[in-house]
VOPAGU-2260 file (C-alpha; in pm, 1 decimal, decimal comma):
REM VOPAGU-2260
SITE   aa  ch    i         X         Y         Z
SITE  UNK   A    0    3135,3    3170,7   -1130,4
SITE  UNK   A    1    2943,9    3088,0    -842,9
SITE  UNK   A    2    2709,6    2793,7    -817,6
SITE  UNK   A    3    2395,8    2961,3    -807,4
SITE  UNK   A    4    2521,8    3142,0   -1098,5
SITE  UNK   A    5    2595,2    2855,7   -1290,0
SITE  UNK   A    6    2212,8    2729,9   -1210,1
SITE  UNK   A    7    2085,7    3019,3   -1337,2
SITE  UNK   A    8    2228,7    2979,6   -1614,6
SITE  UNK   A    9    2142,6    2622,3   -1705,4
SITE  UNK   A   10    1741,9    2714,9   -1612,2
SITE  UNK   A   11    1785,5    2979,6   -1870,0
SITE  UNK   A   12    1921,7    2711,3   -2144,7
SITE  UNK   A   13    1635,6    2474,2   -2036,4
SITE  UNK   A   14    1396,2    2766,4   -2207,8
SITE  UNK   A   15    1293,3    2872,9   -1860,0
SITE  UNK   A   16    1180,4    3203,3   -1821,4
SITE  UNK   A   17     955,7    3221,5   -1490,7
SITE  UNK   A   18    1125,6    3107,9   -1151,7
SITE  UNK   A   19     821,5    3050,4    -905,3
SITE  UNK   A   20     968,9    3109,9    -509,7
SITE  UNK   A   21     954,5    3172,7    -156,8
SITE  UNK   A   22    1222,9    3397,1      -0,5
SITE  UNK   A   23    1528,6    3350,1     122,5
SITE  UNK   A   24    1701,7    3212,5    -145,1
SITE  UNK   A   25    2011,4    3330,6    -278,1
SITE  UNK   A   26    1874,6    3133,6    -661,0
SITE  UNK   A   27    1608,3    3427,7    -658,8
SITE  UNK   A   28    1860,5    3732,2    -739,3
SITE  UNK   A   29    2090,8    3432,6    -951,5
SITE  UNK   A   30    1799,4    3392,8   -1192,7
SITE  UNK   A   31    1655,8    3753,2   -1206,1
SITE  UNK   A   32    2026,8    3871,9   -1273,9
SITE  UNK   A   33    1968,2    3658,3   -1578,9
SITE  UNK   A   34    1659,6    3787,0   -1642,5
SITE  UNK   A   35    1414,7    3487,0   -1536,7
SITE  UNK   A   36    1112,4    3627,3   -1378,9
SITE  UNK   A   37    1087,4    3582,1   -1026,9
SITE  UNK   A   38     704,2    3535,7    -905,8
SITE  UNK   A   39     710,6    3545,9    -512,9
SITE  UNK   A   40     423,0    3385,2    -326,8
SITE  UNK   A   41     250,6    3413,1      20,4
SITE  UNK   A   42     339,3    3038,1     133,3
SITE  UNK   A   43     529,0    2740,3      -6,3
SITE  UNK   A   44     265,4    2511,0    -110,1
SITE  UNK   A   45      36,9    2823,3    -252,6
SITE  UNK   A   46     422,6    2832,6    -540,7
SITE  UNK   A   47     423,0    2469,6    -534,2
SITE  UNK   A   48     104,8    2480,2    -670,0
SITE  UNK   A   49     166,5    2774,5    -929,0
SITE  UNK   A   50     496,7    2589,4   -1080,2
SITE  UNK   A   51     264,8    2281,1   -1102,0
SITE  UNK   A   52      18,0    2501,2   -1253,5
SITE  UNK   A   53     202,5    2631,3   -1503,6
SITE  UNK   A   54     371,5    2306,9   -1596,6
SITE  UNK   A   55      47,5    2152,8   -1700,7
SITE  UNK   A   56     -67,1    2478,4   -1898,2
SITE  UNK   A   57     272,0    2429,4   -2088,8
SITE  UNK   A   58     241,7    2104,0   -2137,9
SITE  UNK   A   59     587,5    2071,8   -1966,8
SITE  UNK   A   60     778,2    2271,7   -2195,6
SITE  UNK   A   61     940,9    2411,6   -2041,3
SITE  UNK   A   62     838,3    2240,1   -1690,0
SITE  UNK   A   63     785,8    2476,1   -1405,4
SITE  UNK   A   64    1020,1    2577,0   -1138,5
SITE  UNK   A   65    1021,3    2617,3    -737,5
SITE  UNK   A   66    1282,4    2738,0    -518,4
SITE  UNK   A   67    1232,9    2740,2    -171,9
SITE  UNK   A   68    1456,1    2812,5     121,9
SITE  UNK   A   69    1569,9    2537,7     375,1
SITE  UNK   A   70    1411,0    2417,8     711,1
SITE  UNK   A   71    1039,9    2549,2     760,8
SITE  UNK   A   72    1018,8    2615,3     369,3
SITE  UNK   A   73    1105,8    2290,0     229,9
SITE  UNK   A   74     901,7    2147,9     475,8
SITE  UNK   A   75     586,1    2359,9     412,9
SITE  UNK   A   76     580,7    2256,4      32,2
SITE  UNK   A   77     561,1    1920,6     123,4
SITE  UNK   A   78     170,0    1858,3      57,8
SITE  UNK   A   79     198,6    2062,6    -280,8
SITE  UNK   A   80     511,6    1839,2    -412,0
SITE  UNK   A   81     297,3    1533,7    -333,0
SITE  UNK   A   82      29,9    1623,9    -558,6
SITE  UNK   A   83     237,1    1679,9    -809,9
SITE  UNK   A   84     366,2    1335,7    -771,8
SITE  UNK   A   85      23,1    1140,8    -765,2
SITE  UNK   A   86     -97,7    1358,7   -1062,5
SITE  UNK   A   87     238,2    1308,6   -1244,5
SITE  UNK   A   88     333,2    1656,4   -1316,1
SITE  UNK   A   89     670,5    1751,5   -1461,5
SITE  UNK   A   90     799,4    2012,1   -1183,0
SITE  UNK   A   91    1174,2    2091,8   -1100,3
SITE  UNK   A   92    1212,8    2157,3    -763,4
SITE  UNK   A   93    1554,0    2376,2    -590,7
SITE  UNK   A   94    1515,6    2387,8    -178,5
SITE  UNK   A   95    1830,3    2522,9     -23,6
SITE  UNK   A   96    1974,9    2251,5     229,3
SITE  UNK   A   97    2142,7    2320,9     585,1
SITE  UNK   A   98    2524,2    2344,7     532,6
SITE  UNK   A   99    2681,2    2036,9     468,0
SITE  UNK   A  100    2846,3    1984,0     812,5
SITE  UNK   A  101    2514,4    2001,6    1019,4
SITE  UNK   A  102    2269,7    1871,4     754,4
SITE  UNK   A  103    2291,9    1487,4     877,2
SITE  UNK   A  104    2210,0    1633,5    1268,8
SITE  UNK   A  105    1848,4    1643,5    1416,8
SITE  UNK   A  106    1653,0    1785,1    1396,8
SITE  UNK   A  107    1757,0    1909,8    1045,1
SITE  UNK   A  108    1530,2    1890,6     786,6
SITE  UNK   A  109    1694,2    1720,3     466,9
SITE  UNK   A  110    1513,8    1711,3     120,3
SITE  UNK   A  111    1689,3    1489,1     -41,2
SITE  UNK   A  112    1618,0    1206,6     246,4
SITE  UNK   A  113    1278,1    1330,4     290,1
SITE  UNK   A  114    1128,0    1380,4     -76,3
SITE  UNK   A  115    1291,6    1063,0    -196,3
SITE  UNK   A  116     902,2     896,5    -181,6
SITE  UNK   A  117     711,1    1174,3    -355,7
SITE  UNK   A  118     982,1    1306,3    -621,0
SITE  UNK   A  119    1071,4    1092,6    -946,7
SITE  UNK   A  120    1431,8    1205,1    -856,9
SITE  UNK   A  121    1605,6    1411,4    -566,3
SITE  UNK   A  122    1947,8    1495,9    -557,6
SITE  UNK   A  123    2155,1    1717,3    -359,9
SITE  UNK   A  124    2488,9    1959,4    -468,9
SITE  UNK   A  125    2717,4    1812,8    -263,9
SITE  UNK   A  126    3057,6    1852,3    -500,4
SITE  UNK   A  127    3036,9    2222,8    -629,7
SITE  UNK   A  128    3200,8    2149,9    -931,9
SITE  UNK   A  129    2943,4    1847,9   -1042,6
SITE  UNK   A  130    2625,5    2090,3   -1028,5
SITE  UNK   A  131    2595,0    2094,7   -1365,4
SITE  UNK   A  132    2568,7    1707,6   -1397,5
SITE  UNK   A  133    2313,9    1691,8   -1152,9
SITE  UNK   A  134    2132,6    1984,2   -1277,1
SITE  UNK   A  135    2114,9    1807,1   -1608,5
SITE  UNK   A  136    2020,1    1482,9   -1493,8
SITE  UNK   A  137    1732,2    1654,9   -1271,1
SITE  UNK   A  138    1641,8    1830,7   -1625,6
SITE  UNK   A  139    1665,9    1480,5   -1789,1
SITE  UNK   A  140    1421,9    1298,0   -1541,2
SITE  UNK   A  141    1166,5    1587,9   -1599,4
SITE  UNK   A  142    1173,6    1553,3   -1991,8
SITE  UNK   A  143    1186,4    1184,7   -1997,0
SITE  UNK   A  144    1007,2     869,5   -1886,3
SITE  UNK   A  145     672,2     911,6   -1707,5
SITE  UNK   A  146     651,3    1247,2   -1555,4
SITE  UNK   A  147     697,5    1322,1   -1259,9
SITE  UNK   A  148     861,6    1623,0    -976,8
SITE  UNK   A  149    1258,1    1641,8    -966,0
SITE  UNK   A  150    1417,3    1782,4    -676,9
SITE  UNK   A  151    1797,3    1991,5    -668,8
SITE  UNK   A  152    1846,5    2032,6    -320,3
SITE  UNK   A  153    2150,1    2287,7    -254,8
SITE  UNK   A  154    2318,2    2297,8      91,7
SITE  UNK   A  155    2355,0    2724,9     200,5
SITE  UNK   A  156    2741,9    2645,8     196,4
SITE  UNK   A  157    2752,3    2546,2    -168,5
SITE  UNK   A  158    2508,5    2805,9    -372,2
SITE  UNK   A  159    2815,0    3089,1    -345,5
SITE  UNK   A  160    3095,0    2835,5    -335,8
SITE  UNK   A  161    3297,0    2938,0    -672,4
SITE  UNK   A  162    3368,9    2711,5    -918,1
SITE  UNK   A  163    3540,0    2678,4   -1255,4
SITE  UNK   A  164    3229,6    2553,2   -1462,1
SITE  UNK   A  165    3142,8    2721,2   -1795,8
SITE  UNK   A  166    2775,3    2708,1   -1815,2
SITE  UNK   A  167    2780,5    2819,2   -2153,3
SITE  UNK   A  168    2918,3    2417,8   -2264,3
SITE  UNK   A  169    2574,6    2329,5   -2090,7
SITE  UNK   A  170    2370,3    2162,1   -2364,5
SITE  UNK   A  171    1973,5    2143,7   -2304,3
SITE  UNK   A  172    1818,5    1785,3   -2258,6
SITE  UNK   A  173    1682,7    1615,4   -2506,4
SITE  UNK   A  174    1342,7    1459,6   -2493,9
SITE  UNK   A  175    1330,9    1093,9   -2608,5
SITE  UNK   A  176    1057,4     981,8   -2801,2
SITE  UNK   A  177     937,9     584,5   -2784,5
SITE  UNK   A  178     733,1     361,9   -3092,7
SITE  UNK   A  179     536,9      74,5   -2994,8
SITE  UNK   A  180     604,6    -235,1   -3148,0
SITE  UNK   A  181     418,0    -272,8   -3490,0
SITE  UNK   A  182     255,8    -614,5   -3400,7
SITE  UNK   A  183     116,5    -502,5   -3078,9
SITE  UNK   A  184       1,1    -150,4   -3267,6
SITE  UNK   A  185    -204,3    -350,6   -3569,4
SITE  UNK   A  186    -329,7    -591,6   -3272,1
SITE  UNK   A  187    -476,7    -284,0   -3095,4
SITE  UNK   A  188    -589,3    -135,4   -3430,9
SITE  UNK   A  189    -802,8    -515,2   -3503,8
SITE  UNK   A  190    -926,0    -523,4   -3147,2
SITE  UNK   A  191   -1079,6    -148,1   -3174,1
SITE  UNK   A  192   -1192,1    -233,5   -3523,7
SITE  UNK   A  193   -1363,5    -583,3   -3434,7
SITE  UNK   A  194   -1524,8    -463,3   -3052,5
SITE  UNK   A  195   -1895,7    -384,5   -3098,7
SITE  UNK   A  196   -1933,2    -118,0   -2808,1
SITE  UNK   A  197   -1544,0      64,8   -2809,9
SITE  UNK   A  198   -1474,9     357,8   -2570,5
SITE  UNK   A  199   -1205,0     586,4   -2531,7
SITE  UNK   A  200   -1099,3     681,9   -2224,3
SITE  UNK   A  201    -860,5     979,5   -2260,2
SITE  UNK   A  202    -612,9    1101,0   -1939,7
SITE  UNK   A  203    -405,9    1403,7   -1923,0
SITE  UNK   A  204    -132,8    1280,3   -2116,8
SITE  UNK   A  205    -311,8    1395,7   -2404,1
SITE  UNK   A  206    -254,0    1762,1   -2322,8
SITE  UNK   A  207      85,2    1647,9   -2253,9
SITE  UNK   A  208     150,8    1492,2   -2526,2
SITE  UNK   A  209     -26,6    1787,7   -2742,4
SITE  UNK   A  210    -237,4    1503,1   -2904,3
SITE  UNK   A  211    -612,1    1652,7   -2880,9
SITE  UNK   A  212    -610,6    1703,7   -3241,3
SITE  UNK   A  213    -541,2    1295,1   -3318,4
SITE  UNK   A  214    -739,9    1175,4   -3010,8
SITE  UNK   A  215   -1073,5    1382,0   -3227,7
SITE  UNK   A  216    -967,7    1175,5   -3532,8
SITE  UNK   A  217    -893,8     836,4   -3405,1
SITE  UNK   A  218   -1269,8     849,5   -3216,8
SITE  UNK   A  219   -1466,7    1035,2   -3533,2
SITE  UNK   A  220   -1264,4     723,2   -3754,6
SITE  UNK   A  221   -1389,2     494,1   -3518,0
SITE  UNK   A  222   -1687,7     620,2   -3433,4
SITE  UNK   A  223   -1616,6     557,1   -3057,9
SITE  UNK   A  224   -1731,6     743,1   -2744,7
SITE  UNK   A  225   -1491,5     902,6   -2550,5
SITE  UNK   A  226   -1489,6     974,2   -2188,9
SITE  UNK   A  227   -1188,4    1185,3   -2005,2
SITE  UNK   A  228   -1036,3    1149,3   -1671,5
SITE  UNK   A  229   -1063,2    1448,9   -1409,5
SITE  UNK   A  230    -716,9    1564,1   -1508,6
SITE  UNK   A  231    -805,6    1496,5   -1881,6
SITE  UNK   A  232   -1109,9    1689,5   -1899,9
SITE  UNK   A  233   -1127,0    1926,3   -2191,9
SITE  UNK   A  234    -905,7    1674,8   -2401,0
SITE  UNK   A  235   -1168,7    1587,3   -2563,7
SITE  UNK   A  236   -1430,4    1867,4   -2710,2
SITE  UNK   A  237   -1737,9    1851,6   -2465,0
SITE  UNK   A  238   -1969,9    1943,5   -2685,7
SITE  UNK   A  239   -1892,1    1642,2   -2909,3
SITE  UNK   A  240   -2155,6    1417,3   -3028,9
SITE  UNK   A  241   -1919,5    1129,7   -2909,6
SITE  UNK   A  242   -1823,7    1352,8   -2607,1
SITE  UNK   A  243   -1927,3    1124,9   -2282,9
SITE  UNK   A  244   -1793,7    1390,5   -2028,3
SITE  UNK   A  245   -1531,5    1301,2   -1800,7
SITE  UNK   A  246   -1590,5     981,2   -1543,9
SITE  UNK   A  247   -1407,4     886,2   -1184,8
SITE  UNK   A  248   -1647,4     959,8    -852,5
SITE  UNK   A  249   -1925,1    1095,5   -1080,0
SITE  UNK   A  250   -2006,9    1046,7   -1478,8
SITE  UNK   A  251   -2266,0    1204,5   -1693,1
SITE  UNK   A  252   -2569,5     968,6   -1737,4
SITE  UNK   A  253   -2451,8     864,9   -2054,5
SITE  UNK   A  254   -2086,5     799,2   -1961,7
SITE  UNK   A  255   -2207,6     563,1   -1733,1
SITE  UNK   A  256   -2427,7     341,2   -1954,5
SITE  UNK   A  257   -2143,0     338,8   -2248,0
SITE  UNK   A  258   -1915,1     263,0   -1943,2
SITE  UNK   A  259   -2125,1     -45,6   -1888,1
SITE  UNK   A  260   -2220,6    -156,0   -2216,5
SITE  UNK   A  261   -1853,8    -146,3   -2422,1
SITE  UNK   A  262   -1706,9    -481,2   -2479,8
SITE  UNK   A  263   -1379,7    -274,4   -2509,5
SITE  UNK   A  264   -1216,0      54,3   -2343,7
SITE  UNK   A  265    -918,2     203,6   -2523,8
SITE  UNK   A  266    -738,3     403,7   -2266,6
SITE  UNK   A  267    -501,3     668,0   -2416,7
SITE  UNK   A  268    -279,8     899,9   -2133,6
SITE  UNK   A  269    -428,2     726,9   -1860,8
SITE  UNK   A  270    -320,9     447,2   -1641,7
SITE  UNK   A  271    -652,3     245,5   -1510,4
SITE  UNK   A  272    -471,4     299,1   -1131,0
SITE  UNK   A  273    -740,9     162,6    -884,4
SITE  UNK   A  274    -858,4     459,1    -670,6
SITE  UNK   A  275   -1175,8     567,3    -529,3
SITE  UNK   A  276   -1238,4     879,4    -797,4
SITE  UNK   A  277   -1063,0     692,9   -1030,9
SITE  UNK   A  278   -1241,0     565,6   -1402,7
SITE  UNK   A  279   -1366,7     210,9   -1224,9
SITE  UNK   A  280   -1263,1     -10,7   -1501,9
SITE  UNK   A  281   -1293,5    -348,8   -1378,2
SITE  UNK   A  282   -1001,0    -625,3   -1455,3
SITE  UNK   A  283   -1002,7    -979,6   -1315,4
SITE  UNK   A  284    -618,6   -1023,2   -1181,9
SITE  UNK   A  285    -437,7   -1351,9   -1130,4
SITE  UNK   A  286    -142,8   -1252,3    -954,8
SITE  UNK   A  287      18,4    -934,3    -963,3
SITE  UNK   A  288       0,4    -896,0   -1309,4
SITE  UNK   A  289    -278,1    -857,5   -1576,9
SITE  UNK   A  290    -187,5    -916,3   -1877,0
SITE  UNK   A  291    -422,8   -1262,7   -1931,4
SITE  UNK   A  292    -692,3   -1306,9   -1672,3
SITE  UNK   A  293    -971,6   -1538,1   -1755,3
SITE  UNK   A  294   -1244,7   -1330,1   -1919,4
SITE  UNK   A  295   -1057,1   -1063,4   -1926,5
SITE  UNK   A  296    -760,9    -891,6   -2111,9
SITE  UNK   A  297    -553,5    -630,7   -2093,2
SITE  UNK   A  298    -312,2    -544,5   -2416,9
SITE  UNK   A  299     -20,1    -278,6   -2320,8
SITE  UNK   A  300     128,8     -48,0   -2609,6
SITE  UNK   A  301     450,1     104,6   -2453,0
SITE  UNK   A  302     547,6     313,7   -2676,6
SITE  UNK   A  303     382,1     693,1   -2842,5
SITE  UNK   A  304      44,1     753,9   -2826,8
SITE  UNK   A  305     -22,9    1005,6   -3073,9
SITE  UNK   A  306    -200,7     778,4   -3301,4
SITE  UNK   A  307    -265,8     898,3   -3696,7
SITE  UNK   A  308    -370,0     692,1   -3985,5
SITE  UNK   A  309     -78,6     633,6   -4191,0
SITE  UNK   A  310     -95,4     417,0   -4548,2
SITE  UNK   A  311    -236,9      38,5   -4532,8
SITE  UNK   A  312    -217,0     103,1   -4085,8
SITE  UNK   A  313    -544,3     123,9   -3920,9
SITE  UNK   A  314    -319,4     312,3   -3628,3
SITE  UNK   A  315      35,2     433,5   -3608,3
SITE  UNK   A  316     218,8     528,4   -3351,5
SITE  UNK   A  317     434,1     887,1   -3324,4
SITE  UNK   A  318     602,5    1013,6   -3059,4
SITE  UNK   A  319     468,5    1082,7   -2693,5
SITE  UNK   A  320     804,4    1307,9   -2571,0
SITE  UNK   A  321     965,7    1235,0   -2239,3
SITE  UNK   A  322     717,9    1048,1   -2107,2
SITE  UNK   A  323     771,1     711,1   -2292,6
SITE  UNK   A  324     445,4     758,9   -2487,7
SITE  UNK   A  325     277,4    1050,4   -2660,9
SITE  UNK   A  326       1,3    1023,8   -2511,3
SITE  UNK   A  327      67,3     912,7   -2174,5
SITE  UNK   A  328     105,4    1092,6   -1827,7
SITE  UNK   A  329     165,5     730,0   -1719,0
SITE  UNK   A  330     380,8     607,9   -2018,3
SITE  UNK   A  331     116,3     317,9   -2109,8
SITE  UNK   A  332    -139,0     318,0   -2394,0
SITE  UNK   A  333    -416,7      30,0   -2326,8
SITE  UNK   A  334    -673,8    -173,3   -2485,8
SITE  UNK   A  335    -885,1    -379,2   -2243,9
SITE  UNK   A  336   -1100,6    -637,5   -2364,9
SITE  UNK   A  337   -1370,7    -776,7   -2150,7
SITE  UNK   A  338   -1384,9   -1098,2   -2284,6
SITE  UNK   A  339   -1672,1   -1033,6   -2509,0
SITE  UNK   A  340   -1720,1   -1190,2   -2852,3
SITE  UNK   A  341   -1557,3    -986,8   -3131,4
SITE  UNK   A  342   -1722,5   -1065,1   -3457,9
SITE  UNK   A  343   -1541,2    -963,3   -3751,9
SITE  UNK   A  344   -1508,2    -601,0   -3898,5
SITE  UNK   A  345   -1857,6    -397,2   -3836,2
SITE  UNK   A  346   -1956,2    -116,4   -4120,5
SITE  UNK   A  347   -1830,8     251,3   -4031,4
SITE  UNK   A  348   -2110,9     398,2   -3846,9
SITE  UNK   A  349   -2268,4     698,0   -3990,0
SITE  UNK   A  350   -2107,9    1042,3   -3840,1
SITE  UNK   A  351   -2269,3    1274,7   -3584,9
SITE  UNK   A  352   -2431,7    1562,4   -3689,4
């Protein structure tokens, strides 16, 4: 079987069923013969920017795929595979490469050397008979760990090299699922309990981690406001009583005075990354790290998001899949305590509406 065979083969075991691409590329008739839709675009980025799109609308199962020709092509996705990378999306990547014996020359263009900064993982075909391996370990970064692009890069001398490898032995990835540790989950549970002004602030790992439905719960149990990222907008039902809209460059009036006012934000598929349209969550830092600053703290769950009330727990955690946490883009769950007072446990507020 030949190698692009064999990778058609193993997308179609991975559950996919729509191959995103630019022409030429030899993977194109591979995974049609197979019968994975082919959906051929105008430019590179423009089906960088579908497979993203469709990776996000799926929630990353299955992840979406690009293949791309070598030179020019690989080249011109460039701008669409870094978004993907600052926005986390899960996205498996398969630019052909120059032929083995000139790929190292200039003024080749070389994926693997060149996407090594904006791609969780590149790797390129370079024994025929190991494409399987690094097909599965590309498939292995994409469904585990904080998401993130994965790139196959496959030199033109290898995709119709034959080789003796039985795609049918190919077994599909497994996404691993993390819990917190039980001390740091009934800590966050007493600190959301105890803080007289909570917030939520709710990122796209939500959607990935399909956790709207607990996200609703944990803020109607609480009674908490919740506020969404840019990428996590419609996580949260905008027409919610406790909906604040979402918050980075802009915020809704009231998403801004909450903002202000809590004494504690409980960030859920978001990170807290610094950034100019980013949710401007203040922290005091001593170092590099901040995990105690003086009037300020910052308590890290890593570990599943999907939070449900379970028995005597205030808060339990489930299972966030690949990414680390259920609800996580960035595999991090957080409870940030400004340093306010906490008096002890306040009566459940009344509910909206």
């Amino acid at each position: 079987m030949l190698v692009m065979d064999v990778i058609a083969e193993i997308l179609k075991r991975e559950g996919i069923s729509t191959l995103f691409c630019f022409p030429t590329t030899p993977i194109i008739e591979a995974a049609a013969a197979v019968g994975i839709k082919p959906v051929i675009c105008r430019q590179e980025r423009v089906g960088v920017h579908m497979a993203d799109g469709f990776s996000r609308v799926s929630n990353g199962r299955p992840p979406g795929v690009f293949a791309m020709q070598y030179g020019p092509g690989a080249e011109n996705a460039f701008a669409g595979v870094a978004t993907a990378f600052s926005d986390s999306s899960p996205v498996v990547f398969l630019p052909l490469g120059h032929p083995r014996e000139t790929a190292q020359l200039f003024p080749m263009f070389k994926s693997s050397r060149t996407y090594a900064s904006i791609t969780k993982s590149v790797e390129e075909v370079i024994l025929p008979e190991e494409v399987a391996n690094v097909m599965r370990r590309a498939f292995s970064q994409a469904k585990n760990g904080r998401s993130g692009p994965v790139m196959v890069e496959i030199p033109a001398d290898v995709h119709s090299t034959e080789v003796s490898v039985d795609p049918g032995k190919y077994q599909p990835v497994r996404a691993t699922r993390a819990a917190g540790d039980e001390r740091d989950i009934d800590e966050a549970a007493r600190m959301l309990l105890d803080a007289t002004c909570p917030m939520i602030l709710a990122g796209q790992g939500v959607f990935y981690a399909e956790a709207t439905d607990e996200l609703l719960q944990l803020a109607e149990l609480l009674q908490a406001p919740v506020m969404t990222t840019f990428d996590g907008k419609s996580a949260f039902p905008e027409d919610h009583a406790l909906a604040l809209g979402p918050g980075g460059g802009t915020f809704t009036g009231p998403g801004r005075h909450i903002l202000h006012k809590s004494d504690l934000v409980f960030g859920v598929g978001c990170s807290f990354t610094r950034h100019g349209i980013a949710t401007p969550v203040k922290f005091s830092e001593a170092g590099s790290d901040p995990i105690q600053t003086s009037g300020s703290k910052t308590f890290p769950l890593i570990a599943s998001a999907r939070w449900k009330m379970s028995g005597n727990r205030h808060v339990t955690a489930a299972a966030w899949n690949a990414p680390c946490a259920t609800w996580g883009c960035r595999p991090t769950c957080t409870a940030v305590s400004r340093g306010r007072p906490r008096p002890s446990r306040i009566p459940p507020r009344a509910s909206p509406g």
